[in-house]
Structure formats: C-alpha cells, structure tokens
C-alpha positions in Angstrom: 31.1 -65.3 -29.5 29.1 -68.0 -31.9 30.5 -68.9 -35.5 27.4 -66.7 -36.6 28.4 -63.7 -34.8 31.7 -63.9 -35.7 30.7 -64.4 -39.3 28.6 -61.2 -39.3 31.2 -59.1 -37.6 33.6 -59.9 -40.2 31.2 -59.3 -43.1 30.8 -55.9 -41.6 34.5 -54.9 -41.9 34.9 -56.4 -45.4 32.2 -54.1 -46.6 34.3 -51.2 -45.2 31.2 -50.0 -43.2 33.6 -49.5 -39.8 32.1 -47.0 -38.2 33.3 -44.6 -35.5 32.0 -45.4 -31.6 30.2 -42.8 -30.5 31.8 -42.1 -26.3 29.3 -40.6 -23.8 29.8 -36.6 -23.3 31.3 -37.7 -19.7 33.9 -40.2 -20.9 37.5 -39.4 -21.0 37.3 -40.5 -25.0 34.5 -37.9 -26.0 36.2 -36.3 -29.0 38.5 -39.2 -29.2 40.1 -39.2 -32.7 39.7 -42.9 -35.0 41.7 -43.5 -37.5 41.9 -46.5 -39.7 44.6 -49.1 -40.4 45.0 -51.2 -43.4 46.5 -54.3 -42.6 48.3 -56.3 -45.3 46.0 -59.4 -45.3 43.3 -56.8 -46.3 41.0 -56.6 -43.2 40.7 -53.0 -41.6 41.3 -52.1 -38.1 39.8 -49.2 -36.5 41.5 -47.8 -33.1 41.3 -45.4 -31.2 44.3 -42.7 -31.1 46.2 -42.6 -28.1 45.2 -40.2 -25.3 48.2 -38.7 -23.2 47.1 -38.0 -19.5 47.2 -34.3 -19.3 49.9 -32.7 -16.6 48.8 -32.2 -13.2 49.7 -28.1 -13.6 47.7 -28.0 -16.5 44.9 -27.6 -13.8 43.6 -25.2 -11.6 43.2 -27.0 -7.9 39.2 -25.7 -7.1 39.7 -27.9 -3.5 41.6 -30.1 -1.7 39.9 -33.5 -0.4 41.0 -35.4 2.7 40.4 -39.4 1.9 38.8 -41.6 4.7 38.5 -44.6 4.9 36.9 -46.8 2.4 36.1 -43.8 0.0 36.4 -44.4 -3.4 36.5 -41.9 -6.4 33.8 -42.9 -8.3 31.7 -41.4 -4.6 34.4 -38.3 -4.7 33.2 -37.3 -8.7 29.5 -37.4 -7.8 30.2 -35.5 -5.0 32.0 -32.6 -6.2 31.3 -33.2 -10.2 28.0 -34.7 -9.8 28.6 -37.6 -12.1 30.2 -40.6 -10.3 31.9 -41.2 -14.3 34.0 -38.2 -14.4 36.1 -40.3 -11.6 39.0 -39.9 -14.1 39.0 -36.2 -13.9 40.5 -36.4 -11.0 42.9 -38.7 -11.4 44.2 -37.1 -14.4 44.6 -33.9 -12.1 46.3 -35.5 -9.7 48.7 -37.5 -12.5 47.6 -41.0 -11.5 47.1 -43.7 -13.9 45.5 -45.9 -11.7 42.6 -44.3 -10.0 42.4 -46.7 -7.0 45.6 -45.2 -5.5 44.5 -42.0 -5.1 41.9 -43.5 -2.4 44.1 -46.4 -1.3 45.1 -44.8 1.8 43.4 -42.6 4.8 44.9 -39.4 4.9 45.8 -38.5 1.4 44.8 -35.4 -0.2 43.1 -35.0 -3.4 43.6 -32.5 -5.9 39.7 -31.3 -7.1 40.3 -28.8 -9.9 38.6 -27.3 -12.7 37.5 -29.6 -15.9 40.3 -29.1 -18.6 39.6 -26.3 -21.2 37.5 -24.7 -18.6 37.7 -20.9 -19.0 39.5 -19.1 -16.8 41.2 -22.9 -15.4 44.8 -23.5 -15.8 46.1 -25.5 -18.9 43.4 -23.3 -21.2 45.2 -20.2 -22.0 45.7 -20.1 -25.9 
C-alpha cells in the first residue's frame, strides 16, 4: 500500500467516520454485528464479532450427497442451493471448519439440510 494510501486510511479513522462493511445477503457475515474498540493510543478499531459455527443438529438433513471424485463444495452449493457462495452452509451443517475436507475423499456423505432459521427446519423453534 503507498505512503498516500496509507495516509488517507488513517485520516479516515481519526475523523471517527469507521463505517460498518456492508456483507453480501449470501455471506456467512450478513447480519454480522461490528462493534468498536478504543485503543489506548487513541486510534479505533472496528471488528467484526465473532461468529460461532452453528451445531450440526441445529439442522434439518433435506439430502444426503455421495462425493466423487474431484467434487468440490463450491460445485455441491450451486447445485442444490444455487449459489456456488453458500458453500459454507454446508459445512456448517456438517460441523466442519475447513470446507475442503468434506470433499477430500470419494465416498463421503454430505449432509444437505435446510438454511438456518428456515421455517419448519431444525435449530428454528422459538
């Protein structure tokens, strides 16, 4: 980043003008809460709060995918989600935190539930 860009982006967070990113409908941060911390030196950091994966029964299984060989998840979201960026739907339903495992080996099956807070799915009762 150049000395003027840099420069800039600190001006910006002197003047207090930090401003909450705005996350895509389809990302796993939509809704995301930001809070803001005050450091001691005076500057502002913004962050995101942590999101906690979601448990695995919190979901109601819709289907059950077979991987093959060379599949990836990004491929198994557009297919049964039709948005190859909801990939970590379903590796927060099968309680993965690294996506690439679920499709690291021929042969495993795949949990494909319900999006979370779905009526009628599990995990939404109030």
């Amino acid at each position: 980043m150049s000395r003027a860009a840099l420069d800039a982006l600190q001006s910006i967070l002197q003047s207090g003008a930090l401003e909450a990113p705005r996350f895509p409908p389809n990302s796993r941060y939509a809704g995301a809460t930001t809070l803001i911390h005050d450091r001691a030196d005076g500057r502002r950091l913004m962050y995101i709060v942590r999101r906690f994966v979601p448990q695995p029964q919190d979901f109601e299984t819709i289907s059950e995918h077979v991987v093959v060989e060379g599949e990836r998840l990004d491929h198994l979201a557009a297919r049964y989600f039709g948005d190859p960026e909801l990939f970590w739907r379903i590796a927060d339903a099968n309680g993965v935190l690294r996506p690439e495992q679920l499709t690291d080996e021929a042969g495993t099956r795949i949990r494909i539930t319900a999006p979370r807070g779905m009526p009628g799915a599990g995990g939404s009762r109030g």
